[in-house]
N, C-alpha and C positions, 0 to 999 in steps of 0.2 A: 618734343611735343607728341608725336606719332605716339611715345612707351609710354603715357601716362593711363591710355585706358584698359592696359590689363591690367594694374593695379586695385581699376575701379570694379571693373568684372570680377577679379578675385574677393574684393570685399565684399561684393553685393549676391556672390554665390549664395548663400544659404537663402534671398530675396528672391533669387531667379528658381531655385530650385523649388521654393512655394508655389513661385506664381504657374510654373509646370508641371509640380504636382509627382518631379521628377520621371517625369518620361524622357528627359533629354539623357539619365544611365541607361536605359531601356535602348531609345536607339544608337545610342553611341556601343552596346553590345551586340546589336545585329549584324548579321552580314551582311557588308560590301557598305556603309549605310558610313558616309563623311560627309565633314564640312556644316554641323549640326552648331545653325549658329540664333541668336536669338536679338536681335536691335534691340536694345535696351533702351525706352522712354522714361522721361522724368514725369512723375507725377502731374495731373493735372490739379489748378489753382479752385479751389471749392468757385470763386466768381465765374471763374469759364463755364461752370457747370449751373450757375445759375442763370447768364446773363442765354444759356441755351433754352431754358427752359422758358422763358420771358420771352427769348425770339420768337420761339416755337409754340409757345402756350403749352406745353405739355412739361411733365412732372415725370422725371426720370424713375424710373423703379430704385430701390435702397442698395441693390447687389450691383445695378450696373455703376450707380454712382460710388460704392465703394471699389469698386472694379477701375474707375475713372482715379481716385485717389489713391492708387498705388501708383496703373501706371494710364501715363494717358496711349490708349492704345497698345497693339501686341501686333508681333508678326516673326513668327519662325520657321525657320526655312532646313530642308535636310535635304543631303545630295545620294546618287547610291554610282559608284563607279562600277560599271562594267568595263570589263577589259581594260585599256588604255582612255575608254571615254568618261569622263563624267559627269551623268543625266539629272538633273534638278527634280526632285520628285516631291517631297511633302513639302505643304507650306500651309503652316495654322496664321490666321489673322481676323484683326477685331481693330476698326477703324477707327482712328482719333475720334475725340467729342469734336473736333473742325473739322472732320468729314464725313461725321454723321450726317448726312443729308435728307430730305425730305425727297422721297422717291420720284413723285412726279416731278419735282425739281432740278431731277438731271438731266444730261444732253441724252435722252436716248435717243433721239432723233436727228438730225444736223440738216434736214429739211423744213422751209419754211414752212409749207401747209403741211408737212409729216402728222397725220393722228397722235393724239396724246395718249398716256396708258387710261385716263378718263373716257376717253370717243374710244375705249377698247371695251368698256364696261358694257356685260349685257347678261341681263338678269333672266334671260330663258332659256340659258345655257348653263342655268344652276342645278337643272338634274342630269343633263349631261356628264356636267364635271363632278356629280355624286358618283354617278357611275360609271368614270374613268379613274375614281380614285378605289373602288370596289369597298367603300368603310362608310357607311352610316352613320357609323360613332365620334368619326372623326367634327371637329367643330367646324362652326359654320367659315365658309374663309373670308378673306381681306375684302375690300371691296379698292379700286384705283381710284374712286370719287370720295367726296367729302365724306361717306359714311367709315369712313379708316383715314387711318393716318398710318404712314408709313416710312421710316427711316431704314436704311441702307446700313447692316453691320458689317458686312465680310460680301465683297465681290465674286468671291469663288473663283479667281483666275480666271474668268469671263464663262464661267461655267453654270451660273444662273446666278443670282442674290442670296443671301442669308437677312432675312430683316425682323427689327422690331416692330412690331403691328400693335398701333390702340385701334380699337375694336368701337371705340365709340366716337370717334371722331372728337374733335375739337369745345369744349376744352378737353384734354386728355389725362384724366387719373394716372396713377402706378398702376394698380391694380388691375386694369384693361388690356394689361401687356400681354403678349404673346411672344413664338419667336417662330417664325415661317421662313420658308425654303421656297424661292420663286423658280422655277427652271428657265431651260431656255425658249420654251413653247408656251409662256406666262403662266404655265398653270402651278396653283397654288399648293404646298405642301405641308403640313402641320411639323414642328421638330418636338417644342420642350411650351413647359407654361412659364417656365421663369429663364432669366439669361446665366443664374448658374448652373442650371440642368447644361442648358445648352454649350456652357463655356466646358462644364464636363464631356460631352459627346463629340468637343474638337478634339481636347488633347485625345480620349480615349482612340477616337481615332487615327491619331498620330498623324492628319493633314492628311491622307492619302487621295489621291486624287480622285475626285466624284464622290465621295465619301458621304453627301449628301444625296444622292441618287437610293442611297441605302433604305433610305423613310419614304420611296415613290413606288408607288404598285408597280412599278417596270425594272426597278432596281440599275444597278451599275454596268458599266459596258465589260465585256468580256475581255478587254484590255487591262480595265482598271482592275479586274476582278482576277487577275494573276498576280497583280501587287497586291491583293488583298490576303490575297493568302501564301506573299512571300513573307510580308510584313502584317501576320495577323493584328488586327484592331485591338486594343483590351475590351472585349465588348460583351454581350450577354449571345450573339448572333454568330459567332467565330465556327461553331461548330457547323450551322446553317449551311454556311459561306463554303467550310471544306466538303461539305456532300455536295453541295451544288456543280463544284466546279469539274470533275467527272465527266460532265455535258460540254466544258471547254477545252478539257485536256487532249491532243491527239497522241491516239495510241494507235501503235503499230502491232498486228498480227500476222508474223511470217507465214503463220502457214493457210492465211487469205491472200498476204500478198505475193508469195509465190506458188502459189496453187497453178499456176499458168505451167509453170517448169514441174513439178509434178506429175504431171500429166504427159509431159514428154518424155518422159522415164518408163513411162507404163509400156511404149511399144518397143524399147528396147530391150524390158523383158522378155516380152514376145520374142523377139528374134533372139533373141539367147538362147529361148529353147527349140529352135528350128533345127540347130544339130539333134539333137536328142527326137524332134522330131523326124529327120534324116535316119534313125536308127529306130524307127519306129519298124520296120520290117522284123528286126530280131525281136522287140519286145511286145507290140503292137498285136502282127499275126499269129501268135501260138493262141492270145486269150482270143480271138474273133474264132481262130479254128477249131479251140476249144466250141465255143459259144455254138457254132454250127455242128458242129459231133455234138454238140451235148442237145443241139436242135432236134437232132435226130433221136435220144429219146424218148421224148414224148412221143415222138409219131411212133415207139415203138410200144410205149404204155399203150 
C-alpha cells in the first residue's frame, strides 16, 4: 500500500514540474536546501467550483478557476539542514476552494464581545495609511465592511494574509479582483492585479519566509533578509537585496578592534630606547657642546 505513490509522483512528474514552473531543480541544487517535497492534490470538481460561487455570490476569475482545475489547492514545503539540525524554511501555499473563506468569517477573535475586522473600519485613517505606505499610485485598499469582499488565499504561516479582494462588494465580478497582502498590523498591501502574477511572485520567490514583507514600505526582517540572499529569489529586486544587506552583515576590523593593545606597545618602544637613552652622554653631549662652542660664534661675529 505504502509503494504505490511513488509510482504516481513519477508519472505525474512532467504535471508537478508545470505546476512549479520547475523551481523544485532550482532548489533541490542549492546548498544545504532538502526534503523539497510537494502534496500533490486531485483536481477540483468544476460543481465545487460553482456551488462556491453561489454560496458566495461572487464569480471566480478564469486563472484561478483553471488554477482550481488542475489542482485543488498547493502547498510546498523545503527544508535547509544546518549542521546536524534540520530547519523547515520555505513553504509556498494556496488554499483549497473549501478553505477559501470569507475573511471576516474567520475565528480571528475567540472572544465573545471581541471587535470584528468591520468595528476596525475607519475611514479617517485613509490618509494616514496613504502616508504609511509612502505610494500615491498605489490603489485605493480593501475595505473589512460590505464595500470589499474578501477571501483568505495563503495564511503566510501566521505571518499576515495573502487575499483575493473584490473591490466592489457583492454581487462580485472577475474583474474586480485584486490580490492583497494583509500584515500583522491589518494594514493593507497592494501584490499583483490578477492571481497569476501573483501565483508567479510565490514560486519566484521560492516561499522564503516573509517574502511578502518585500511589497511594504518597511520591507523584511533582517533575519529573513540573510535567507534572502543565501537563497536569492528569481526576482527583478535580487540586486536591491545584495546592496542592502551590507547595513546587516557584521564585519570585523582588527585593527578597531585591537586598537586598545596597540597602544600598549607604543610605551614599550619607549623603553627600549632608554638604553640608548643611557648612552646618550657619548652621543647626546658632543652635539649640545658643539651647539654651545658653536654658540659662541656669533657672539664672536
Amino acid at each position: 500500500m505504502e509503494e504505490t505513490p511513488p509510482p504516481l509522483l513519477g508519472s505525474n512528474k512532467p504535471h508537478l514540474e508545470k505546476l512549479t514552473l520547475g523551481v523544485t531543480r532550482i532548489l533541490e541544487s542549492s546548498p544545504g536546501v532538502t526534503e523539497v517535497t510537494i502534496i500533490e492534490k486531485a483536481p477540483a470538481e468544476r460543481h465545487m467550483i460553482s456551488s462556491w460561487e453561489q454560496r458566495n455570490n461572487c464569480v471566480l476569475p478564469e486563472d484561478l478557476k483553471s488554477f482550481y482545475l488542475m489542482t485543488n489547492g498547493f502547498h510546498m514545503t523545503w527544508n535547509v539542514k544546518l549542521g546536524e539540525h534540520t530547519i523547515p524554511l520555505g513553504s509556498m501555499a494556496i488554499n483549497s476552494i473549501s478553505k477559501l473563506t470569507q475573511l471576516n468569517q474567520s475565528s480571528l477573535y475567540s472572544l465573545p464581545n471581541a471587535p470584528t475586522l468591520a468595528d476596525l473600519e475607519d475611514d479617517t485613517q485613509e490618509g494616514n495609511w496613504r502616508d504609511f505606505c509612502f505610494d500615491e499610485n498605489q490603489p485605493e485598499k480593501p475595505h473589512f465592511d460590505s464595500r470589499s469582499v474578501i477571501f483568505e488565499l495563503d495564511p503566510c504561516n501566521g505571518n499576515g494574509k495573502v487575499c483575493l479582494v473584490y473591490k466592489r462588494g457583492k454581487p462580485a465580478l472577475a474583474q474586480d479582483t485584486e490580490i492583497w497582502f494583509l500584515d500583522r498590523a491589518l494594514y493593507w498591501h497592494f501584490l499583483t492585479d490578477t492571481f497569476t502574477a501573483y501565483y508567479r511572485l510565490l514560486i519566484t520567490h521560492l516561499g522564503l519566509p516573509q517574502w511578502q514583507y518585500a511589497f511594504t514600505s518597511y520591507g523584511i526582517s533582517p533575519q529573513a533578509k540573510q535567507w534572502f540572499n543565501m537563497y536569492k529569489p528569481i526576482t527583478y529586486n535580487t540586486d536591491l537585496l545584495t546592496e542592502e544587506t551590507d547595513s546587516f552583515v557584521n564585519k570585523l576590523d582588527p585593527s578597531k578592534v585591537f586598537k586598545s593593545k596597540n597602544k600598549t606597545l607604543i610605551p614599550r618602544k619607549k623603553g627600549s630606547v632608554q638604553p640608548a637613552g643611557g648612552q646618550k652622554g657619548p652621543a647626546g653631549p658632543p652635539s649640545t657642546s658643539k651647539s654651545s662652542s658653536g654658540s659662541g660664534n656669533p657672539v664672536r661675529k
